[in-house]
ZAMAR-763913 format. One record per residue: residue in three letters; x, y, z of N, C-alpha, C, O in turn. Coordinates in pm, whole numbers, plus 50000, padded with zeros to 5 digits. Each point is the difference from the previous one (the first is absolute). Example, Ala and Ser with C-alpha at 12.3 -4.5 7.8 and 13.67 -1.06 7.14 Angstrom:
REM residues 2
Ala513194943150780499115011950000500905012050000501044999850066Ser498615010749862500825011950006499235010950073500515011150017
//
This chain:
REM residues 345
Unk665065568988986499075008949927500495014350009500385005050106Unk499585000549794500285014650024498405004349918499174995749920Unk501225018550188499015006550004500205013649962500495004850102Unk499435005749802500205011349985499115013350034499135001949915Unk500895006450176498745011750004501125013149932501145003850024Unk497794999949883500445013149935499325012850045498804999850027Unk501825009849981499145012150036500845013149988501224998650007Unk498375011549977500175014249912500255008450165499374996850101Unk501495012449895499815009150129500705010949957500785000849905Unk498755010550203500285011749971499645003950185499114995250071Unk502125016649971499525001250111499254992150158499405004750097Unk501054980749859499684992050058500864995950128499484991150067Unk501955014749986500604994250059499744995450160500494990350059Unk498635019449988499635002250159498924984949978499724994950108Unk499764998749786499004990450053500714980949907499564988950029Unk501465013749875500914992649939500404988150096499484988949985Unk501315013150099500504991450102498684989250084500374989050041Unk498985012849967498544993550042499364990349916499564989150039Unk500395016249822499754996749893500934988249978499584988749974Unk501515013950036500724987849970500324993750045500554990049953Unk499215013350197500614983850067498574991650030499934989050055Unk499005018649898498784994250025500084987849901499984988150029Unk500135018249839500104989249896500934992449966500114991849909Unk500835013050208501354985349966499154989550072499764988649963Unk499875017550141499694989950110498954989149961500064988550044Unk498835016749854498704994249937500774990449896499554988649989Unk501495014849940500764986849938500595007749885501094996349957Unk498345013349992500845007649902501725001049966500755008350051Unk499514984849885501675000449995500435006949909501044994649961Unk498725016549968500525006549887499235014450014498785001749998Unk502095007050015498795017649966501245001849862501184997649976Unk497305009549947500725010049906499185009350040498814998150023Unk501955015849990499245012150070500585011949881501195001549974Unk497965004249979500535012449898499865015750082499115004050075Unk501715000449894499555015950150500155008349866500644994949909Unk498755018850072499965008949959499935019350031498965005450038Unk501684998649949499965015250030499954998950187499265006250076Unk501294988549940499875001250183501145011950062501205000949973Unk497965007850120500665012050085499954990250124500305008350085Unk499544980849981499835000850166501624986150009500434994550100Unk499885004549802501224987250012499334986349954500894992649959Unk498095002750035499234990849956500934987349905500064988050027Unk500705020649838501424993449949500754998950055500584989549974Unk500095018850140501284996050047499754985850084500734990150004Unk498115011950056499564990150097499664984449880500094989350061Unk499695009949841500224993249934501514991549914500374988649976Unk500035023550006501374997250001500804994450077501014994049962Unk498565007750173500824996350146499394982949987500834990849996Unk497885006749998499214985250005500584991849884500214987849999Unk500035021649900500684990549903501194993150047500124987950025Unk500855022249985501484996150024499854991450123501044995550047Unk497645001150022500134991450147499294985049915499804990750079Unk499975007649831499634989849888498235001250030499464989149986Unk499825019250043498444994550049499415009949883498925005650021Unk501514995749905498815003049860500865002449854501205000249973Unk497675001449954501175009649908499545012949948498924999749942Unk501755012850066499715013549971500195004049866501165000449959Unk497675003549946500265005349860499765017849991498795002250000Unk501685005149995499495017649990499244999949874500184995449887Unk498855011850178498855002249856499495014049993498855002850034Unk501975005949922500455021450005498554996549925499744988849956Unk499405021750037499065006849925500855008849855501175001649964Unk498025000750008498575001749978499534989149924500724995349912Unk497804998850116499804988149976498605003749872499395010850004Unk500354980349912499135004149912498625001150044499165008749979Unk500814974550124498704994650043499894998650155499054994950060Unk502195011149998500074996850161501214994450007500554995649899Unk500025003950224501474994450040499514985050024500714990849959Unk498275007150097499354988150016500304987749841500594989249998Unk498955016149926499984992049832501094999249964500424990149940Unk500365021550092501474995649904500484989850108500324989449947Unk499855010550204500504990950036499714985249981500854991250005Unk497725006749970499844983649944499914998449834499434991649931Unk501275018650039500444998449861501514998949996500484996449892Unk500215005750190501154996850015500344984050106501014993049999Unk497925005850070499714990250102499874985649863500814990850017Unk498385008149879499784990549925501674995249974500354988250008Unk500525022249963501034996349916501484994150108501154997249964Unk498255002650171501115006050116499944977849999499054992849970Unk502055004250066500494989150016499734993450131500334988350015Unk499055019150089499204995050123498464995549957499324990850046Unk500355019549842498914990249968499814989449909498834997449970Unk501824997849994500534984249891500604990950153500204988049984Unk499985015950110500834989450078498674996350096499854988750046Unk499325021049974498664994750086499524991749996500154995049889Unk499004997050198498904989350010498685009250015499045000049922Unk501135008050198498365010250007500705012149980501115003250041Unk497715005849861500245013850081499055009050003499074999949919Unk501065009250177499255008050052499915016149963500885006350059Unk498494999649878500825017950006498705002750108498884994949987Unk501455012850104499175007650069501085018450086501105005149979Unk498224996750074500095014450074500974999050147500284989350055Unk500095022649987500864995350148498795006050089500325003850113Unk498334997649849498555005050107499494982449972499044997850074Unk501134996249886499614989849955500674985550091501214998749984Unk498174991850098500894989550095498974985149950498774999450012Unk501894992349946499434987749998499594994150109500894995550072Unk497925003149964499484993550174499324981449914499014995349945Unk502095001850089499684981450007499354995250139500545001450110Unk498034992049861499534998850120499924980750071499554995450105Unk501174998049768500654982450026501094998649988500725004249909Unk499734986350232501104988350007500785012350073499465008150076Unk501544991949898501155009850018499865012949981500685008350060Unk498414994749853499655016449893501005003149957500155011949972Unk500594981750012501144999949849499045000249853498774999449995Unk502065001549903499485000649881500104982449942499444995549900Unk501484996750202500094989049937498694990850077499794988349966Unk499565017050117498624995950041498615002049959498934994450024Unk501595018849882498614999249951500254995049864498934996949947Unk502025001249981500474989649824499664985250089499914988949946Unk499965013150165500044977450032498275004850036499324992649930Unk500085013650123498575003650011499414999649866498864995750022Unk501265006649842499435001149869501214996649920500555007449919Unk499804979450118500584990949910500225003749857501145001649957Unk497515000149950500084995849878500205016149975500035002049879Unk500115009250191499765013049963500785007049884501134999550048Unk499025006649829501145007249923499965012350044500935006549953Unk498404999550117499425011350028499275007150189499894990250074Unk499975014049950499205007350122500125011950039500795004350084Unk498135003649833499375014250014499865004150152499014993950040Unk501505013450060499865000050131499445013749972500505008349925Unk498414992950146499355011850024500295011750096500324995450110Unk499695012749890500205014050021499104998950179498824996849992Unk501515004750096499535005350137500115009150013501205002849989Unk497895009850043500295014250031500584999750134499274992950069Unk501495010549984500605011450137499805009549993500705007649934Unk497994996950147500135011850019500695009150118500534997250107Unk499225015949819500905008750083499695003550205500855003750081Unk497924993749941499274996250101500805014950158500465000450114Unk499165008649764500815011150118500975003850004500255011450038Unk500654980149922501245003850018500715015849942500184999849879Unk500155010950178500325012849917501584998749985500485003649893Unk500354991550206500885010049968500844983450015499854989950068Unk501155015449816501174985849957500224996550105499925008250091Unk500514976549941501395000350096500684986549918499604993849902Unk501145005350151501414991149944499524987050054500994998650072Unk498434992749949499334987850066499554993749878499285005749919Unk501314978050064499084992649926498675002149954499075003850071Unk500854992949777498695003949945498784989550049498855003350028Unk501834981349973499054993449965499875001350196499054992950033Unk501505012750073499815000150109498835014550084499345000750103Unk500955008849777499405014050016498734995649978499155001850088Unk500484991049777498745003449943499114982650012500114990049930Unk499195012550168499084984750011498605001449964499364989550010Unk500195017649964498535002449946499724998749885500345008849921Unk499074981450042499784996749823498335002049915499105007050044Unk500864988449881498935000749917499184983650088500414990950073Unk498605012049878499354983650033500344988149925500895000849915Unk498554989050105500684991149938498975000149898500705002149901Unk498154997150057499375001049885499215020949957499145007050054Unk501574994249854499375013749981499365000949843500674994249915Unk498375011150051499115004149885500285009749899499485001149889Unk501855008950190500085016049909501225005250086500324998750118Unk500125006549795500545001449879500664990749942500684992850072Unk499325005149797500654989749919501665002250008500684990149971Unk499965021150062501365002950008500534991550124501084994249984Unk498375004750115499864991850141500594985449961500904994650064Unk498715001949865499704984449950500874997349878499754990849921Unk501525019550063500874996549912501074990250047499994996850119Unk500994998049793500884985750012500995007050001500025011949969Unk501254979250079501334999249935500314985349984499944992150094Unk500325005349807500284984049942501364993750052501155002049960Unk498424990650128501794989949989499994990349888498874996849964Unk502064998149976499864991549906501104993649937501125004649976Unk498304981249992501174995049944500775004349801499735001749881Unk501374997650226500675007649849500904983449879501134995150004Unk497745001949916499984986149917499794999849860499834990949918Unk500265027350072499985005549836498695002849979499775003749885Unk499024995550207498975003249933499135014449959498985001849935Unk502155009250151499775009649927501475006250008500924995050065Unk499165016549860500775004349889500675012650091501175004049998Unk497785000550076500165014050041499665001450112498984994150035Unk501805014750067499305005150133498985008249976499725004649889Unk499434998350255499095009450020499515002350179500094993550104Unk499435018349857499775006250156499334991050096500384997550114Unk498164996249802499664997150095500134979549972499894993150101Unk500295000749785500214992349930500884996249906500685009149951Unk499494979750009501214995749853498975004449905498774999550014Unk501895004749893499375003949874500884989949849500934991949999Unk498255013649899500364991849876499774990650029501004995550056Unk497764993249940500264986450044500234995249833499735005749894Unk501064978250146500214989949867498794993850045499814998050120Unk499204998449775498794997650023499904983049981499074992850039Unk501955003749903500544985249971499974995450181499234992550060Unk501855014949985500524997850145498775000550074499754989450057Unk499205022349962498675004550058499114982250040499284997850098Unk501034993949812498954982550007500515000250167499265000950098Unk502294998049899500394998250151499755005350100500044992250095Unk499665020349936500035011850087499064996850097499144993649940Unk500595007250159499154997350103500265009950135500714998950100Unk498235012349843500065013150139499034996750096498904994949976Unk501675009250163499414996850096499905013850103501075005750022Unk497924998850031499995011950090500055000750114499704988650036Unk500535018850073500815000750107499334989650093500794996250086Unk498064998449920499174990250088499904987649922498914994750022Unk501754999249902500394989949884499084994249915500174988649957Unk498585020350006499164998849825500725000549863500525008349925Unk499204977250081500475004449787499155011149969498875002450044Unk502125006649842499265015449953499754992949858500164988149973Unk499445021649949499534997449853500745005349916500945007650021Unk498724989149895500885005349848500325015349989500975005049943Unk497865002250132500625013150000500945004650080500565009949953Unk499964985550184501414999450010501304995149958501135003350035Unk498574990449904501074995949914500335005149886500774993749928Unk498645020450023500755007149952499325015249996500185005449891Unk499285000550178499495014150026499795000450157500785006550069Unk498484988549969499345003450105501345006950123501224998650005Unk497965007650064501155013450103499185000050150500625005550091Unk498574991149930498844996650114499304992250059498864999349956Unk501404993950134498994993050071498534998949987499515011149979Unk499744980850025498074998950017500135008050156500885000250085Unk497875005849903500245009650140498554986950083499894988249964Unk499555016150104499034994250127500374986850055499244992350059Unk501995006149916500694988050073501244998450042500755006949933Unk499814986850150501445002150119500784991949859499704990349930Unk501425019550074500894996149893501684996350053501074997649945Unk498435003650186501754997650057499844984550097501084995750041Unk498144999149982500184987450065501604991950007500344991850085Unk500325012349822500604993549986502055010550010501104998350052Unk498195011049862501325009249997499045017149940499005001149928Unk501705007550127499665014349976501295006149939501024994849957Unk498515020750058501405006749905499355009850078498985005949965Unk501774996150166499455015750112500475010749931501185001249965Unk497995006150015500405013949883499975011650083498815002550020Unk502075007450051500085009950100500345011749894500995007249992Unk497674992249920500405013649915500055015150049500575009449943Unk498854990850152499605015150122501365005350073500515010849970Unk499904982450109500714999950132499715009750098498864999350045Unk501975010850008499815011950053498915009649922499704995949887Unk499735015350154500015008949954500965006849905499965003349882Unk500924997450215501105008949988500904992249833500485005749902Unk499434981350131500754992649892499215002649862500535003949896Unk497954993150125498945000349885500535014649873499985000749877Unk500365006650206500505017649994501084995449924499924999949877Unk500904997050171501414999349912500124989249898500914999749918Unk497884989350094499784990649896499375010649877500725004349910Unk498364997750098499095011649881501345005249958500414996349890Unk500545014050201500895007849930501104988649868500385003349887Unk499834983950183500504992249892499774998449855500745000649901Unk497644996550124499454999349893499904981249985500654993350079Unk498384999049800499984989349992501204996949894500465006949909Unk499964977350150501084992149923499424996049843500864996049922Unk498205004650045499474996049842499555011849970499045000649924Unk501305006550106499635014849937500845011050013500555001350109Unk499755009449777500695011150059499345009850101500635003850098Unk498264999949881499175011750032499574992850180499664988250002Unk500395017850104499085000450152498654994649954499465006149907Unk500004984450138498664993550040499564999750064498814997049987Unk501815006050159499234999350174499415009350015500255011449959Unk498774984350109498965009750024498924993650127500034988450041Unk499065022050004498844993250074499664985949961500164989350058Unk499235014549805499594986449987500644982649965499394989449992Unk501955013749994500844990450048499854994250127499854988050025Unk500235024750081499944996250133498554994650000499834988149972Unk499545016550045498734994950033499684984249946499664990450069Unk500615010349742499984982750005500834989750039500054988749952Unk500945018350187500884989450067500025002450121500874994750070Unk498075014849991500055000750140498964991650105499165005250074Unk501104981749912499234990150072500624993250131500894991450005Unk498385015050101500574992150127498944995050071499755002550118Unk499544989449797499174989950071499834991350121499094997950079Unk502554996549900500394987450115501294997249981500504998249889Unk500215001350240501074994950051500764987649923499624988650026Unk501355013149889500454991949957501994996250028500985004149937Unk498974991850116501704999950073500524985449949501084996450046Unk498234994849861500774990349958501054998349957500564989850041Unk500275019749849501125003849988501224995250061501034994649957Unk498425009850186501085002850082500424986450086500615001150106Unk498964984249831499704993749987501314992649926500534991850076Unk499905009049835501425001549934501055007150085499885012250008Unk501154981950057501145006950048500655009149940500784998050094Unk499735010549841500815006449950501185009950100500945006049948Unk498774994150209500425009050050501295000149996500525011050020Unk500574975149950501294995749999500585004449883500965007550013Unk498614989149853500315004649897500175017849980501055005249961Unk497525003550080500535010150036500605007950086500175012149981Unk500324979250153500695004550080501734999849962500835007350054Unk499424983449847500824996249905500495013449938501025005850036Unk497924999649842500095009349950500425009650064501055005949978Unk498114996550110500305013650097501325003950069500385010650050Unk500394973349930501435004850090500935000149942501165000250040Unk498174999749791501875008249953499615013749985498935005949981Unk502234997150035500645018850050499395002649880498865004050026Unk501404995649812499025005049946498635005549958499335009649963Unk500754975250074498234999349972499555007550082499195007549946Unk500914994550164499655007350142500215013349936498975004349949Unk501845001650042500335009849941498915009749929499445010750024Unk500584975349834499025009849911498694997350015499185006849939Unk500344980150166498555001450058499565016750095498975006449977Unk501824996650099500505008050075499585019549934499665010350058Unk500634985949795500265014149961498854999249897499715010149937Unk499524976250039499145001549894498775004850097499315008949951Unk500304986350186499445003450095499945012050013498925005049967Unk502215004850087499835010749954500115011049869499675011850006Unk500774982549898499355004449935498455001849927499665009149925Unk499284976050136499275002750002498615012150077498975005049955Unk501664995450163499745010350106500085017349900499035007549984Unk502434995049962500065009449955499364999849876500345010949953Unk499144985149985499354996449896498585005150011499445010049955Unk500214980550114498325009350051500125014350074499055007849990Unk501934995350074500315015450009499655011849903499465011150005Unk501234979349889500235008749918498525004149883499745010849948Unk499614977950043498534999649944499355007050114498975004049946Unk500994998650136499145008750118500035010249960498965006750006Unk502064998149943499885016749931499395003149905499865011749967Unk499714979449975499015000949891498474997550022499584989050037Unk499445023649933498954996850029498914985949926498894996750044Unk501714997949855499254992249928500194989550073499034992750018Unk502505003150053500204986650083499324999550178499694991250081Unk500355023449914499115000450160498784999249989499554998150114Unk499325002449782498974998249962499554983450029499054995250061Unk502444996949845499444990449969500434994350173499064994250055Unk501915006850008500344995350148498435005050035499234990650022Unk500335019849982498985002150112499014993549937498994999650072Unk500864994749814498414996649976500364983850059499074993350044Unk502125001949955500384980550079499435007550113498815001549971Unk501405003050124499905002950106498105001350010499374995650096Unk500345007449849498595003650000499024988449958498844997350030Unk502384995149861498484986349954500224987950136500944997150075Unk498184999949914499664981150061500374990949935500185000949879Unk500034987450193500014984949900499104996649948498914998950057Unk501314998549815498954997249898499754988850038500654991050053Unk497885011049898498964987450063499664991549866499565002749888Unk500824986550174499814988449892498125000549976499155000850089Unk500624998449741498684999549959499264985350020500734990649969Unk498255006450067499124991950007499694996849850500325007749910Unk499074981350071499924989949885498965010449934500085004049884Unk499034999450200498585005449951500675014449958499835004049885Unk500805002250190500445014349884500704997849886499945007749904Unk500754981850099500935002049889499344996149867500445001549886Unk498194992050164498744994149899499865012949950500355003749887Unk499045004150213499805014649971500285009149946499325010149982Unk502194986649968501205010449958499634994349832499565007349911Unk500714979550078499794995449850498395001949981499944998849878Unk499005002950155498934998949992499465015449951499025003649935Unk502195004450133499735015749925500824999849895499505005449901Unk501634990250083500755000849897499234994749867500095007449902Unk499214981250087499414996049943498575009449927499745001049880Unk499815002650190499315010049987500355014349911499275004049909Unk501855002050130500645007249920500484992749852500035007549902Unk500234982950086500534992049867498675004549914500175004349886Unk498614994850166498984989849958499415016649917499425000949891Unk501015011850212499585009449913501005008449882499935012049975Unk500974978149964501045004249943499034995549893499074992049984Unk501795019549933498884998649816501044987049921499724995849888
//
């Protein structure tokens, strides 16, 4: 079986190496990785993984119409790794597949939901849980505090990334799903969600979200460490988002992903430490892990001089972990909203 995960980066190199030996290790046998406009080595360090055969590297220069993110799975449809797939995956390098049967390989949870074409894995928040200042230490080892297992609000919380089988039934990648479905093909399709429920017709060709007031990972999650440091959150905002040209981070980003409810260390649960101990000992790679590290350090230096980025550092420093809403407020929230509709002319 091959397995393909696609994903877009920029400035990613200090957390790259983690990322990938995590998902060799989960069963993934194929990366296509697109890098764009990167200052910290992020390409070279790609370049180096290529020529060692463990992915394949495409450059994707800006300026992009719709985001560096879109043109790359617009170039991803046409790329010859994706015609050779059985599954594939596009997701994020903040983004780790947590398989929680058999092995927690990916080939345990396709023998767990047999008949599956599809499985939407839901989004787990990691939150940032204190942490201020970077350090160079495994992500999925830094950050163990998660969201709960059933939460009510926010609906962004409860977004997917689709693994899926690639059997022609849709046409086109997408961020969080296959898009273009052949609706001929659609009779076959059978999606299943991270705790193994057949979904409905509206995932099978729109839907981007989970049903919220119920545990959606029984079976497999998608640990999402969109926060990290402080210090990182800082130099993430300065990036800006991958489907967009324009900066999006802000408070309220943080806030609808800062959930450290409960201890979640399953992850770690999956070996990977060999594979990236692997990585780590060629002279290269070492190298430009080495200098993307610090260049991340100097990076947030350099936003410190600016009063708009010390604002936003001191206001992390100042909020709490957001507190997951109770069933009865979030009644509350639509119950005013509703209300406001009701006095619209």
């Amino acid at each position: 079986m091959r397995a393909l995960a696609i994903t877009s980066v920029k400035n990613e190199a200090a957390f790259l190496l983690e990322w990938l030996a995590h998902h060799r290790a989960c069963g993934f046998t194929d990366f296509l990785v697109f890098s764009n406009d990167c200052e910290d080595g992020t390409d070279l360090m790609l370049d180096r993984l290529a020529e060692l055969g463990w992915l394949t590297h495409v450059r994707n220069p800006g300026p992009h119409d719709k985001g560096p993110q879109w043109e790359a799975l617009r170039q991803a449809d046409r790329h010859p790794l994706r015609r050779a797939a059985d599954w594939i995956m596009v997701f994020d390098v903040d983004e780790f597949v947590n398989i929680h049967v058999g092995d927690r390989s990916l080939a345990a949870l396709l023998a767990a939901l047999p008949e599956a074409t599809a499985i939407p894995l839901t989004w787990r928040m990691f939150g940032n849980a204190g942490q201020v200042a970077y350090a160079d230490r495994p992500v999925t080892e830094t950050f163990t505090r998660a969201a709960p297992t059933v939460l009510h609000w926010p609906w962004r919380a409860a977004m997917v990334k689709t693994l899926f089988r690639n059997d022609g039934s849709y046409a086109k990648l997408g961020v969080h799903r296959p898009r273009t479905p052949d609706r001929d093909r659609l009779v076959q399709a059978r999606w299943f969600d991270g705790s193994g429920r057949a979904l409905g017709a509206d995932f099978l060709t729109t839907r981007l979200f989970s049903d919220f007031g119920q545990d959606n990972y029984a079976l497999a999650q998608l640990n999402h460490y969109a926060l990290g440091a402080m210090e990182s959150y800082v130099v993430k905002c300065d990036r800006g988002r991958a489907n967009r040209e324009s900066p999006a981070f802000d408070m309220g980003y943080w806030l609808d992903r800062n959930f450290c409810d409960v201890e979640d260390r399953s992850i770690l649960a999956l070996d990977s430490t060999g594979l990236r101990a692997a990585l780590h000992a060629d002279a290269s790679l070492a190298a430009l892990h080495k200098a993307a590290v610090a260049w991340r350090r100097a990076r947030f230096r350099q936003l410190m001089a600016q009063e708009p980025w010390r604002a936003l550092f001191g206001r992390l420093m100042m909020a709490q972990p957001s507190r997951a809403l109770s069933q009865a407020e979030v009644h509350l929230i639509h119950a005013q909203a509703g209300k406001v509709l009701r006095l619209r002319p």
